[in-house]
VMD Tcl script that builds the backbone (N, CA, C; Angstrom):
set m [mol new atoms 516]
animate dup $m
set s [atomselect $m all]
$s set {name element resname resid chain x y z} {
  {N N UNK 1 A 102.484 21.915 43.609}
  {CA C UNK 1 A 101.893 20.611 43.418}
  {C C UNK 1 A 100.619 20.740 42.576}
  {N N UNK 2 A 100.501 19.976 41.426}
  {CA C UNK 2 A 99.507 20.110 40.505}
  {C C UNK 2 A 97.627 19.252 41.537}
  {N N UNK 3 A 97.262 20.390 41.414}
  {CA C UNK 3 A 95.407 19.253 41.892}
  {C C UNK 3 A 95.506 17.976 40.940}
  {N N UNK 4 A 94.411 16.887 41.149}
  {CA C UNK 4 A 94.046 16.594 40.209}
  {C C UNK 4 A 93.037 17.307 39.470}
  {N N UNK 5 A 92.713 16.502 37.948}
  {CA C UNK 5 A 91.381 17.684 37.373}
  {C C UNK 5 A 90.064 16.732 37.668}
  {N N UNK 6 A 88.929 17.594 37.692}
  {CA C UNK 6 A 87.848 17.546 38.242}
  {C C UNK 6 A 86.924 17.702 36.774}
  {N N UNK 7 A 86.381 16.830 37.506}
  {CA C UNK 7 A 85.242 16.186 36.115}
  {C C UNK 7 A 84.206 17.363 36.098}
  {N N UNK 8 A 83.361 17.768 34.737}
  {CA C UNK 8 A 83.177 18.759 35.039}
  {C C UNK 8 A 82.027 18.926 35.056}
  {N N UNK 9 A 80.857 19.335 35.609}
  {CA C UNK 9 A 79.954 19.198 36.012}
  {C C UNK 9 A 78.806 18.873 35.193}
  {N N UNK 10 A 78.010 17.427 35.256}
  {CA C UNK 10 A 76.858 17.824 34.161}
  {C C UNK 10 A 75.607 17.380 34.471}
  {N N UNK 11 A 74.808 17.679 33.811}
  {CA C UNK 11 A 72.998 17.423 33.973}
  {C C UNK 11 A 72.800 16.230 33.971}
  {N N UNK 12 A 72.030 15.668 34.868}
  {CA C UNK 12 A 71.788 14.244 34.783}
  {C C UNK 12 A 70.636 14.257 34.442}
  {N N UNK 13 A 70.650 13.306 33.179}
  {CA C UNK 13 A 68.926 13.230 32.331}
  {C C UNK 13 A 68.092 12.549 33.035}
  {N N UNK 14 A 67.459 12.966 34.021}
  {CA C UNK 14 A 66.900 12.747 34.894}
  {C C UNK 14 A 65.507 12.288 34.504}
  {N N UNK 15 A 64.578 10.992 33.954}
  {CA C UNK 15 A 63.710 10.917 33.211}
  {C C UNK 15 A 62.576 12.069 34.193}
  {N N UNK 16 A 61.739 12.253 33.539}
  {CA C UNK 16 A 60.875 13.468 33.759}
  {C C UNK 16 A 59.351 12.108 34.124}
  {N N UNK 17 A 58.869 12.446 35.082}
  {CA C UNK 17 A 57.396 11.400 35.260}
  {C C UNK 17 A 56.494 12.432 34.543}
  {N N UNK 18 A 55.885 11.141 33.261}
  {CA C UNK 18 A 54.505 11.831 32.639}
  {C C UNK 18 A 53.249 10.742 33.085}
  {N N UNK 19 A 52.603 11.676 33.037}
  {CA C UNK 19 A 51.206 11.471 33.818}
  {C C UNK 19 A 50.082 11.696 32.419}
  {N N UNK 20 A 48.809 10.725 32.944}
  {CA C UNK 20 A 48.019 11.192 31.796}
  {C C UNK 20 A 46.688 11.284 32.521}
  {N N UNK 21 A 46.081 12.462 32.002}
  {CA C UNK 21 A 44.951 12.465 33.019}
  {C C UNK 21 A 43.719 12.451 31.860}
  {N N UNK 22 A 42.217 12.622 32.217}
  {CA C UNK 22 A 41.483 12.889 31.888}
  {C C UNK 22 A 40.839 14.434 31.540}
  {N N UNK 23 A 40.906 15.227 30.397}
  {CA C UNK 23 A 40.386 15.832 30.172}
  {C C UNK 23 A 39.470 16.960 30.956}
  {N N UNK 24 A 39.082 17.640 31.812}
  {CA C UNK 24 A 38.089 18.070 32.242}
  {C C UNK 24 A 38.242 19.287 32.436}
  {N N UNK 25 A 38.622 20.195 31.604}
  {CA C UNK 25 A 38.505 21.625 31.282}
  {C C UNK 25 A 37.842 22.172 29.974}
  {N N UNK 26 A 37.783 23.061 29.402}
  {CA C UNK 26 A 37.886 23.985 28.247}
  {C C UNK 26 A 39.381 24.098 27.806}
  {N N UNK 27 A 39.922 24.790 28.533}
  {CA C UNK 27 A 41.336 24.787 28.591}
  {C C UNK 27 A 42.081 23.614 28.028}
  {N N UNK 28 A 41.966 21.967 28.881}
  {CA C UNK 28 A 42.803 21.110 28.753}
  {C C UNK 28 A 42.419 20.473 27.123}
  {N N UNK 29 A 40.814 20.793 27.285}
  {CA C UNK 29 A 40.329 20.638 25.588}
  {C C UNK 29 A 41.387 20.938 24.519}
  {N N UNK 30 A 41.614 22.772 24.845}
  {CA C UNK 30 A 42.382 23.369 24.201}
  {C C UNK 30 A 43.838 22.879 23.698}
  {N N UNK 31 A 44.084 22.568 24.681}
  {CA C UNK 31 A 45.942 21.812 24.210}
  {C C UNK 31 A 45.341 20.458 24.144}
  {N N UNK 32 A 44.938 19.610 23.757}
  {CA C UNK 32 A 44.441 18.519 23.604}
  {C C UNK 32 A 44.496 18.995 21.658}
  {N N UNK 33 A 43.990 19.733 21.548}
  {CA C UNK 33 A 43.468 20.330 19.548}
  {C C UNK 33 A 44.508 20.155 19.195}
  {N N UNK 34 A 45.443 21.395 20.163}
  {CA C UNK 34 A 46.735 22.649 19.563}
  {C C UNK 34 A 47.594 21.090 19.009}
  {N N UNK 35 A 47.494 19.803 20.159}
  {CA C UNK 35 A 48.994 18.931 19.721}
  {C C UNK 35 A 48.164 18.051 18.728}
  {N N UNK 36 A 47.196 17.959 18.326}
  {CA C UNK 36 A 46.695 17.120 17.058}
  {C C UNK 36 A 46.638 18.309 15.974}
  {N N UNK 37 A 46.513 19.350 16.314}
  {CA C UNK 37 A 46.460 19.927 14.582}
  {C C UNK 37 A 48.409 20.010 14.460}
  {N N UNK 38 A 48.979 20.330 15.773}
  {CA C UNK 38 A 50.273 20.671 14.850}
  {C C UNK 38 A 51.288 18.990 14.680}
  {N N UNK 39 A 50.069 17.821 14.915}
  {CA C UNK 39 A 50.740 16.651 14.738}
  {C C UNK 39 A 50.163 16.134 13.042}
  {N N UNK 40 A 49.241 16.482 13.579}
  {CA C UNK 40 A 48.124 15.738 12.185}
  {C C UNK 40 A 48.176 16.862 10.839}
  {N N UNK 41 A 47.616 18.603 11.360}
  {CA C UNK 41 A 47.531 19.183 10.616}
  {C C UNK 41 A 48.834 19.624 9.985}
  {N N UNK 42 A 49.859 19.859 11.009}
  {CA C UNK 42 A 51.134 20.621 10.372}
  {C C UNK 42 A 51.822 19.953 10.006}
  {N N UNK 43 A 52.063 18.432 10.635}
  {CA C UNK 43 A 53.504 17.747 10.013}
  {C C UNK 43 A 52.648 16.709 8.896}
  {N N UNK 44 A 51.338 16.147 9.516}
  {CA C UNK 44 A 50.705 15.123 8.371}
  {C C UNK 44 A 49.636 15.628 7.237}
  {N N UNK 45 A 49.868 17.140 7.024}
  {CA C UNK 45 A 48.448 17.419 6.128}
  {C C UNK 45 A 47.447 16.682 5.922}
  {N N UNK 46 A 46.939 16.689 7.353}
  {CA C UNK 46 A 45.654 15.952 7.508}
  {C C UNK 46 A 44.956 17.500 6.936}
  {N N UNK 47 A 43.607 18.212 6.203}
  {CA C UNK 47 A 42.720 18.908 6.685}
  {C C UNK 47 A 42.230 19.140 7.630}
  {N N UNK 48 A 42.556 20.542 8.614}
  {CA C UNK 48 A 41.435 20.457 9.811}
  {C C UNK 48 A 40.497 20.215 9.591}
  {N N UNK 49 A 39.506 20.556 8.921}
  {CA C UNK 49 A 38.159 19.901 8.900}
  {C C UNK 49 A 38.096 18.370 9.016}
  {N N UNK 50 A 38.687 17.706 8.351}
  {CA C UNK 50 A 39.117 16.440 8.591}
  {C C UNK 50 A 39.509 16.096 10.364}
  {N N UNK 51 A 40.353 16.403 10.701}
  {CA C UNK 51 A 40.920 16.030 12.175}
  {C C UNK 51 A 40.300 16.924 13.010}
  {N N UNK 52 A 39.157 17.676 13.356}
  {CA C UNK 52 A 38.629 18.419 14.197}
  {C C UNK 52 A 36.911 17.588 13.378}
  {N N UNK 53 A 36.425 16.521 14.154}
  {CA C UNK 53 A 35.495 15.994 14.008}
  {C C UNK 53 A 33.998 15.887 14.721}
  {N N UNK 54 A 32.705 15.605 14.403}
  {CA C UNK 54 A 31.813 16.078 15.409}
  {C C UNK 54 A 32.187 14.857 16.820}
  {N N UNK 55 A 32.736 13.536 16.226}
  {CA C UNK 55 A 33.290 12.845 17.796}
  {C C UNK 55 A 33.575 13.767 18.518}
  {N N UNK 56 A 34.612 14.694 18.271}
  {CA C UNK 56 A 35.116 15.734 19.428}
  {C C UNK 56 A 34.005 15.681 20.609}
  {N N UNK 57 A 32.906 15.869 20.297}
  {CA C UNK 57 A 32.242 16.719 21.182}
  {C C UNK 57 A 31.425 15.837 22.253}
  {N N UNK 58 A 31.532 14.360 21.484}
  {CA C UNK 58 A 31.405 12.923 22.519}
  {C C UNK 58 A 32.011 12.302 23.085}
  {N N UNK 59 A 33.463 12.299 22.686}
  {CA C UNK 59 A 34.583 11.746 22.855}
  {C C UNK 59 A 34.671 12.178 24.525}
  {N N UNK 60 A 35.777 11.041 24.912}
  {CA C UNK 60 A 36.478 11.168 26.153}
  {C C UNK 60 A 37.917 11.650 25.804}
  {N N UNK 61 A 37.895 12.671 26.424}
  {CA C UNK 61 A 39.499 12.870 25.637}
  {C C UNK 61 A 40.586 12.907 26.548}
  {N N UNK 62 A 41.577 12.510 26.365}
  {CA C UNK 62 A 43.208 12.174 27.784}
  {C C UNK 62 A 44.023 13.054 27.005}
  {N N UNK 63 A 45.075 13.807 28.195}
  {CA C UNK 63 A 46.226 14.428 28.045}
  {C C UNK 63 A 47.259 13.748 28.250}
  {N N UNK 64 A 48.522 13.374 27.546}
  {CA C UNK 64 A 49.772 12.950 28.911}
  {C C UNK 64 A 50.292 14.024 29.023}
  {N N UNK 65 A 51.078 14.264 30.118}
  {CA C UNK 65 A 51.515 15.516 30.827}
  {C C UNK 65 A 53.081 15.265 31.588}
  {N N UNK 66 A 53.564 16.306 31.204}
  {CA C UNK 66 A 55.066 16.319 31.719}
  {C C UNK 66 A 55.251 17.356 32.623}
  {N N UNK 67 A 54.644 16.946 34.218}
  {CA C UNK 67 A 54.703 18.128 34.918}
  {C C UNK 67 A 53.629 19.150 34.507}
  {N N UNK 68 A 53.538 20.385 34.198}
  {CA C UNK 68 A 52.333 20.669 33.587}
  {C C UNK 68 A 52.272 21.253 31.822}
  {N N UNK 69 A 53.292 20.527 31.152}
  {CA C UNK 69 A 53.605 20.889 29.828}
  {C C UNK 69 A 52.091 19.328 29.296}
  {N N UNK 70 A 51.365 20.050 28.048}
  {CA C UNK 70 A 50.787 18.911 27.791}
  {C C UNK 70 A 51.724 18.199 26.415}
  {N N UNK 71 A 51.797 17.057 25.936}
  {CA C UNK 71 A 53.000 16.699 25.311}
  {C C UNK 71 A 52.512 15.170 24.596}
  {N N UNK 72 A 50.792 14.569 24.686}
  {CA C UNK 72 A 50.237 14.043 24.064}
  {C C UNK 72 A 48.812 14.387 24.286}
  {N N UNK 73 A 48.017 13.522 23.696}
  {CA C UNK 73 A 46.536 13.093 23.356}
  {C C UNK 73 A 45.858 11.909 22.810}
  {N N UNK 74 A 44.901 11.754 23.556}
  {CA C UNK 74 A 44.068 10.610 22.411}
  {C C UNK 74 A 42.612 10.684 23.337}
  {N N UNK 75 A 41.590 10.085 22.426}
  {CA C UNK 75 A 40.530 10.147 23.098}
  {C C UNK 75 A 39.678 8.901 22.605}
  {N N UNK 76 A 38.908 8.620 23.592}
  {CA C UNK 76 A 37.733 7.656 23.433}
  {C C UNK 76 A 36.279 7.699 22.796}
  {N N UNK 77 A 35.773 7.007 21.897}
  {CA C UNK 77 A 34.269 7.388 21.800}
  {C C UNK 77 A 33.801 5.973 21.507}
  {N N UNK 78 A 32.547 5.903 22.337}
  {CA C UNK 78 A 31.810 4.920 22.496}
  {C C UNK 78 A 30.731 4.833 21.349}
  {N N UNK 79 A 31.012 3.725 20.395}
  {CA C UNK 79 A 29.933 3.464 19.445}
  {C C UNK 79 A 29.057 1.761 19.864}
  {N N UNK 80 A 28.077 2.213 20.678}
  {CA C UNK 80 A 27.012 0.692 20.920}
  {C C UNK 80 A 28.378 0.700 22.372}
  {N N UNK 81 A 28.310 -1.164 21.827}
  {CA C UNK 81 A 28.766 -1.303 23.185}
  {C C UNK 81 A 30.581 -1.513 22.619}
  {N N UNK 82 A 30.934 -1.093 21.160}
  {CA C UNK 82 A 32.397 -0.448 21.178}
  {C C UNK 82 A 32.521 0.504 21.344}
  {N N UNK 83 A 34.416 0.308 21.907}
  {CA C UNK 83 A 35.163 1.535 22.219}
  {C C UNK 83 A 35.940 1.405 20.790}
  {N N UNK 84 A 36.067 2.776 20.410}
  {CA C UNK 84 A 37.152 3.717 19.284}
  {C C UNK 84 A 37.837 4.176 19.891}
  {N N UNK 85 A 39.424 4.134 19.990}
  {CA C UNK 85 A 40.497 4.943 20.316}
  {C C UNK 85 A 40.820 5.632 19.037}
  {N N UNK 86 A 41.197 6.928 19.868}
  {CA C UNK 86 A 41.764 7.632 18.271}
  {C C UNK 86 A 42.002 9.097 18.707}
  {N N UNK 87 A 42.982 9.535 16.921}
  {CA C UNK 87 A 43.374 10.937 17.543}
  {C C UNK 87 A 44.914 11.017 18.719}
  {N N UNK 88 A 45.240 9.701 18.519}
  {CA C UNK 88 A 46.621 9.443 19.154}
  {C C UNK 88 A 47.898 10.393 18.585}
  {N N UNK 89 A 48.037 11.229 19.214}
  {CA C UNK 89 A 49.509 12.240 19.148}
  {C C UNK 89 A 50.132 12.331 20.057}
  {N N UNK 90 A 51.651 12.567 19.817}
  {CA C UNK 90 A 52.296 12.714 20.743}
  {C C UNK 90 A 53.593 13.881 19.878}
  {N N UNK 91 A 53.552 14.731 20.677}
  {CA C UNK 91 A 54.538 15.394 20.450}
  {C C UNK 91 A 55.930 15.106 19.815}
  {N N UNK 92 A 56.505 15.651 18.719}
  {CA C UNK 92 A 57.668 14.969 18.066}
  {C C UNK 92 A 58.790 14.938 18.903}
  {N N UNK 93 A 59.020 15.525 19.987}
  {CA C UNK 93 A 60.208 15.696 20.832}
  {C C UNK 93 A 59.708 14.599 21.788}
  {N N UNK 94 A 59.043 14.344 22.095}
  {CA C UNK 94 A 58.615 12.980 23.263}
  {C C UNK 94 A 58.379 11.552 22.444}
  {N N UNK 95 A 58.275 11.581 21.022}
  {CA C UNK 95 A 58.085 10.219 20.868}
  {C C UNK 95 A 59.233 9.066 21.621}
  {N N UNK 96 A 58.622 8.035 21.151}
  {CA C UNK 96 A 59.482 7.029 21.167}
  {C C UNK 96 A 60.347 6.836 22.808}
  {N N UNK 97 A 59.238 7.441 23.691}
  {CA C UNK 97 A 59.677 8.050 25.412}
  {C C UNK 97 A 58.524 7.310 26.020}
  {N N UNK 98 A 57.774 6.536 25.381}
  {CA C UNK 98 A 56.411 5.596 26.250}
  {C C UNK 98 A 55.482 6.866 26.597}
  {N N UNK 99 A 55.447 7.789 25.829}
  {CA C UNK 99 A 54.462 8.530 26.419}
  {C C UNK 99 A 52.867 7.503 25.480}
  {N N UNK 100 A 53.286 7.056 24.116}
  {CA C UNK 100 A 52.393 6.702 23.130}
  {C C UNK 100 A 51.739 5.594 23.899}
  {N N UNK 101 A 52.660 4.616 25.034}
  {CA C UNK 101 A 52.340 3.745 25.433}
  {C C UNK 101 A 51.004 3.864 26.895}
  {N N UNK 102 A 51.824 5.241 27.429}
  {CA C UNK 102 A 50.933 5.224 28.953}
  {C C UNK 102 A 49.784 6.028 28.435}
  {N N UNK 103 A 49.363 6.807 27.221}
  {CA C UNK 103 A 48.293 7.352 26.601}
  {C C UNK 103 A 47.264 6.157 26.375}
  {N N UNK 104 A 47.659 5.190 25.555}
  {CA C UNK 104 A 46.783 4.126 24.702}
  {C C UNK 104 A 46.351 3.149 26.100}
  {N N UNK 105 A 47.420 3.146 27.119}
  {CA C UNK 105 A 46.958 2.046 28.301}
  {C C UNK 105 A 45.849 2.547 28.697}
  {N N UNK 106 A 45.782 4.342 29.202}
  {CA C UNK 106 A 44.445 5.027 29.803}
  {C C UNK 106 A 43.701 4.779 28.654}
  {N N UNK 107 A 43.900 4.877 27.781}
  {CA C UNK 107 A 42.552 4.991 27.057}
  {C C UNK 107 A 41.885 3.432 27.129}
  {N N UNK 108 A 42.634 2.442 26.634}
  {CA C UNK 108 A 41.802 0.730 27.162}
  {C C UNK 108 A 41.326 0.796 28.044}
  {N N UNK 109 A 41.820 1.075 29.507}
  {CA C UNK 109 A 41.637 1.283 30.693}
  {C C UNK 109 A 40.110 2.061 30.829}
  {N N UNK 110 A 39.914 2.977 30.280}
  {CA C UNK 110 A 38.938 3.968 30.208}
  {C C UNK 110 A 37.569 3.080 29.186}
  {N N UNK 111 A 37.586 2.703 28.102}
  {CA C UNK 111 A 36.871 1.360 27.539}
  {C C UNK 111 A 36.832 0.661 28.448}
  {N N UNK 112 A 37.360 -0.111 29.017}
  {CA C UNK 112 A 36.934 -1.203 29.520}
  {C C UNK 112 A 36.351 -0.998 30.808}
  {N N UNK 113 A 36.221 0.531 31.542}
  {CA C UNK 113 A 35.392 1.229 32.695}
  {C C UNK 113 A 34.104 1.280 32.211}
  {N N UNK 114 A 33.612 1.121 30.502}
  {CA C UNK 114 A 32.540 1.849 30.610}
  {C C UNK 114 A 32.307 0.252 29.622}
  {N N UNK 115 A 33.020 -0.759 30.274}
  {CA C UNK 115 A 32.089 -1.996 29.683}
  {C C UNK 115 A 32.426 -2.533 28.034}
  {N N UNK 116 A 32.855 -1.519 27.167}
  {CA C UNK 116 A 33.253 -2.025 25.761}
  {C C UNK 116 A 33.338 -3.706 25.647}
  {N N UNK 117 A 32.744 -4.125 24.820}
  {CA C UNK 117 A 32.896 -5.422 24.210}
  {C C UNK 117 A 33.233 -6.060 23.549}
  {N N UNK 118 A 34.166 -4.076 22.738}
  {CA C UNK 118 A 34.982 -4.509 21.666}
  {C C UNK 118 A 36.037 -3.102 21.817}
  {N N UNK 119 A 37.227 -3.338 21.690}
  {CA C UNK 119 A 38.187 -2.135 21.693}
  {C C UNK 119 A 38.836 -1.951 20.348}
  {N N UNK 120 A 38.770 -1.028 19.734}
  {CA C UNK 120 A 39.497 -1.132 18.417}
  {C C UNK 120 A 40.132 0.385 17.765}
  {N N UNK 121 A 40.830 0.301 17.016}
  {CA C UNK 121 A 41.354 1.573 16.262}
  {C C UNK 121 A 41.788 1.757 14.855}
  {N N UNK 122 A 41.723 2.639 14.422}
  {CA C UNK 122 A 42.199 2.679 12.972}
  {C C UNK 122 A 43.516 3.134 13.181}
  {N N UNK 123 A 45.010 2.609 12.598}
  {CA C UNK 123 A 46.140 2.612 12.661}
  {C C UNK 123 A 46.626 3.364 11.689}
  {N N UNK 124 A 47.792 4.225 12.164}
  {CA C UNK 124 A 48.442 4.574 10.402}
  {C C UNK 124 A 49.458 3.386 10.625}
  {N N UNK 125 A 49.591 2.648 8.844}
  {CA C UNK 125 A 50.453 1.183 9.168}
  {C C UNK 125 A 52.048 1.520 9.382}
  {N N UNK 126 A 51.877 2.633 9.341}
  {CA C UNK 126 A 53.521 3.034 9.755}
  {C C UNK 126 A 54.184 2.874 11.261}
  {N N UNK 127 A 52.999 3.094 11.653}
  {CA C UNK 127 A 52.789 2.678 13.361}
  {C C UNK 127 A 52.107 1.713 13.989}
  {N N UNK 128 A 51.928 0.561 13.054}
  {CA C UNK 128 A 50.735 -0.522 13.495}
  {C C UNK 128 A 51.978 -1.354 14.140}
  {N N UNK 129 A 52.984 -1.705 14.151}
  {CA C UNK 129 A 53.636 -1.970 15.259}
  {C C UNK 129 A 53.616 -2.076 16.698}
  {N N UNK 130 A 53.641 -0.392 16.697}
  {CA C UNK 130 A 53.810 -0.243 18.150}
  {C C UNK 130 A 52.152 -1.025 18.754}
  {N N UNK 131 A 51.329 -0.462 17.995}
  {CA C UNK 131 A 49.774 -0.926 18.179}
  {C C UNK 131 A 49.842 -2.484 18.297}
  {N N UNK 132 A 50.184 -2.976 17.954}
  {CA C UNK 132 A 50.704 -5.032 17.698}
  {C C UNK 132 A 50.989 -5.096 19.107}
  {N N UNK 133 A 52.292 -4.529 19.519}
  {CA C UNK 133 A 52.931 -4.713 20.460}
  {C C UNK 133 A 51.564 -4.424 21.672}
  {N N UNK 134 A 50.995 -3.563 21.893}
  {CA C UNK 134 A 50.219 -3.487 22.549}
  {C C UNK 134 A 48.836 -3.883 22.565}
  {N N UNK 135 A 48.854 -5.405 22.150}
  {CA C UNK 135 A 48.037 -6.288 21.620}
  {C C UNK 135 A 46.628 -6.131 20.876}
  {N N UNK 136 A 47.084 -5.314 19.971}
  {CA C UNK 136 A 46.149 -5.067 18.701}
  {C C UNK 136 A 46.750 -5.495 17.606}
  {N N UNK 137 A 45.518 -6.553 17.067}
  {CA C UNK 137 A 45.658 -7.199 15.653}
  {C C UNK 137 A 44.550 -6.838 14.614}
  {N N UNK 138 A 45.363 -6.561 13.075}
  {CA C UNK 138 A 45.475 -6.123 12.731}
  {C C UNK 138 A 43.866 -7.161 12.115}
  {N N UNK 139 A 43.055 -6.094 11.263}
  {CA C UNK 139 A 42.206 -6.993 10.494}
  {C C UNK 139 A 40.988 -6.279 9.414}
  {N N UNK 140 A 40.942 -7.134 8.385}
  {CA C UNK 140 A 40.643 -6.051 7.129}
  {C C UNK 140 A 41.684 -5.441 6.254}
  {N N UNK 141 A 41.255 -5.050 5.511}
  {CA C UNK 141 A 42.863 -4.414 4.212}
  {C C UNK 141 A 42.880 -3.192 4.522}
  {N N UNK 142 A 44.055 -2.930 4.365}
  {CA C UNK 142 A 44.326 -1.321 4.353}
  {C C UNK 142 A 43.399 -0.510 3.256}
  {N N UNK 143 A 43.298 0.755 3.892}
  {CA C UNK 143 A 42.158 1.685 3.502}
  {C C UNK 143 A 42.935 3.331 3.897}
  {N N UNK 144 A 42.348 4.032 3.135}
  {CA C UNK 144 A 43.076 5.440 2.858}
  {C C UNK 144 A 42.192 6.435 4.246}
  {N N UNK 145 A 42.866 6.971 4.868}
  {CA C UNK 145 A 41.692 7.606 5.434}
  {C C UNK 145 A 43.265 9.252 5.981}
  {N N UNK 146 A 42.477 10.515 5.162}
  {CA C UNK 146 A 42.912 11.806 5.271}
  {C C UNK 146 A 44.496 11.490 4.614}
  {N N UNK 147 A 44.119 10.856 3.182}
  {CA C UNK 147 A 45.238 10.988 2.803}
  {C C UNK 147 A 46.466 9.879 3.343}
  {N N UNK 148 A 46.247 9.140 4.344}
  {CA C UNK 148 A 47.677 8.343 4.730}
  {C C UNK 148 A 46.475 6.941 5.264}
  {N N UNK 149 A 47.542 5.911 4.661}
  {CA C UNK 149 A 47.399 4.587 4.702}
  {C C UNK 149 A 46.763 3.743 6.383}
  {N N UNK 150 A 45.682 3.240 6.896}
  {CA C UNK 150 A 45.550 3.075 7.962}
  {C C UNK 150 A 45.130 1.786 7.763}
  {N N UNK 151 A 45.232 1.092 8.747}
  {CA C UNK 151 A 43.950 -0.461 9.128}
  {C C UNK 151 A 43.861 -0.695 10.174}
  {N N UNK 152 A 42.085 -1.113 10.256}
  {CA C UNK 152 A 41.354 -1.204 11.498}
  {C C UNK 152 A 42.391 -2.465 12.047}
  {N N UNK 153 A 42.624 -2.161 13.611}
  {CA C UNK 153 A 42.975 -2.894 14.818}
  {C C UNK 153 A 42.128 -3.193 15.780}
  {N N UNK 154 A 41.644 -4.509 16.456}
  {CA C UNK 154 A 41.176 -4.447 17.641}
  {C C UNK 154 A 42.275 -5.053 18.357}
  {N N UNK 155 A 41.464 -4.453 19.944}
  {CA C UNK 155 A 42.196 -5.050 20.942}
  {C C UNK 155 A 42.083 -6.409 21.803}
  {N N UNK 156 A 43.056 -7.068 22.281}
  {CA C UNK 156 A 42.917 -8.665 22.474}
  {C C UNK 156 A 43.495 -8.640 23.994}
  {N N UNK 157 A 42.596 -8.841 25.153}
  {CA C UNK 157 A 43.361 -8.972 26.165}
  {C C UNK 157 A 43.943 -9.937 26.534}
  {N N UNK 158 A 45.154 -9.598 27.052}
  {CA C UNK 158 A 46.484 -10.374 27.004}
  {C C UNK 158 A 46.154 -11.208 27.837}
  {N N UNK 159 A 46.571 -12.845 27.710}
  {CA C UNK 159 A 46.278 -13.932 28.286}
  {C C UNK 159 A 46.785 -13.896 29.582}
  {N N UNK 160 A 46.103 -14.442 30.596}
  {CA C UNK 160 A 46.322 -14.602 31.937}
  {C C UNK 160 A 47.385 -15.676 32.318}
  {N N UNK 161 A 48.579 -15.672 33.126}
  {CA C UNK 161 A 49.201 -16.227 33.661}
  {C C UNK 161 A 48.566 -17.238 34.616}
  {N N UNK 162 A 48.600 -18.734 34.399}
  {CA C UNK 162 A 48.060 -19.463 35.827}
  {C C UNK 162 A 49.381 -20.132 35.860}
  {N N UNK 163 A 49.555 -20.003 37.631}
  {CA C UNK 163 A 50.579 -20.413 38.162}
  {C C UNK 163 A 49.930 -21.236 39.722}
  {N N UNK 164 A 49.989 -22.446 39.851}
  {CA C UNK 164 A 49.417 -22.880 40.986}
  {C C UNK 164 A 47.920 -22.823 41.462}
  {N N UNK 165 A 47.545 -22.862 40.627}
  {CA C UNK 165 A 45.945 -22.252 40.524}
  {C C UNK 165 A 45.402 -20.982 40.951}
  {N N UNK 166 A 46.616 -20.231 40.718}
  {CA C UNK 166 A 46.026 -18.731 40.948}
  {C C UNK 166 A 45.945 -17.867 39.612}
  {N N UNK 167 A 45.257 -17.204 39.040}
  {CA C UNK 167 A 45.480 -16.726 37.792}
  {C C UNK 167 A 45.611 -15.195 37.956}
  {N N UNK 168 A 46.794 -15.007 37.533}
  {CA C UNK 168 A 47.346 -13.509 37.361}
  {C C UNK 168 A 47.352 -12.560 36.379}
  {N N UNK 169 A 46.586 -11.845 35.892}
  {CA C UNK 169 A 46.603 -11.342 34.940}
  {C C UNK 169 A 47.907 -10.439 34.410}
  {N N UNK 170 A 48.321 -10.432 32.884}
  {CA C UNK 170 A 49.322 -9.289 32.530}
  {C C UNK 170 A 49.151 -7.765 32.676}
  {N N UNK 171 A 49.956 -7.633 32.783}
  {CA C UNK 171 A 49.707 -5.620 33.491}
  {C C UNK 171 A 49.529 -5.440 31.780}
  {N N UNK 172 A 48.277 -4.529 31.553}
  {CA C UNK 172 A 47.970 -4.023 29.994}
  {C C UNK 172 A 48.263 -2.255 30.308}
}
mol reanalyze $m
mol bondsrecalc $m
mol representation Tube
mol addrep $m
């Protein structure tokens, strides 16, 4: 008597939880560089000198993290009472996985802890999209900066839901 056949065993793409934390090593510094020079320096011939800036050394800087692989970056620096986001990378094997998304949320999140009155970023327009979507509009003309096309974005917090006279804010 023949079995039936048996399906044959496979990996379930099991999404992986990434986490993004705050910075607070030497170390986490370290892979924080390694994924902007081999994002900026190796695939975008940015100049290191260019993308290794004295901000570095004021900046607030975030990891996202896959378990303990680091797999983005971006960091904060406070000019007056604006916040600058910037330095947004994400690993070429994780894009387009919301890691770009739960990076840029900590970083607003992180501005708007320390009061900012204005949130804003310089975009490459190749990606001012995703930046749109995450309610940054676009303003001023495009301008060259390390060689590739960018324009300043600020950020616009997303209008509050009132429902019954309770007002709910949108999850940013």
């Amino acid at each position: 008597m023949l079995e039936p056949k048996q399906k044959p065993k496979t990996r379930s793409k099991k999404r992986r939880k990434i986490t993004v934390k705050r910075v607070s090593s030497a170390a986490e510094l370290s892979r924080a560089y390694a994924i902007r020079i081999r994002v900026f320096v190796k695939e975008q011939n940015v100049p290191r000198e260019v993308e290794l800036d004295p901000d570095d050394g004021r900046a607030i800087h975030f990891l996202a993290m896959d378990c303990v692989r680091a797999i983005g970056t971006a960091r904060v620096v406070l000019h007056g009472h604006a916040a600058k986001i910037g330095r947004m990378a994400v690993l070429k094997s994780w894009r387009r996985k919301g890691v770009g998304a739960k990076l840029l949320t900590r970083a607003i999140a992180h501005a708007r802890e320390m009061k900012a009155h204005k949130i804003y970023l310089h975009a490459q327009v190749a990606v001012s999209g995703f930046y749109q979507r995450m309610n940054f509009h676009a303003c001023g003309p495009v301008f060259d900066e390390a060689g590739i096309a960018h324009r300043k974005m600020i950020w616009r917090q997303p209008p509050t839901n009132v429902r019954r006279g309770n007002a709910k804010k949108v999850k940013v």
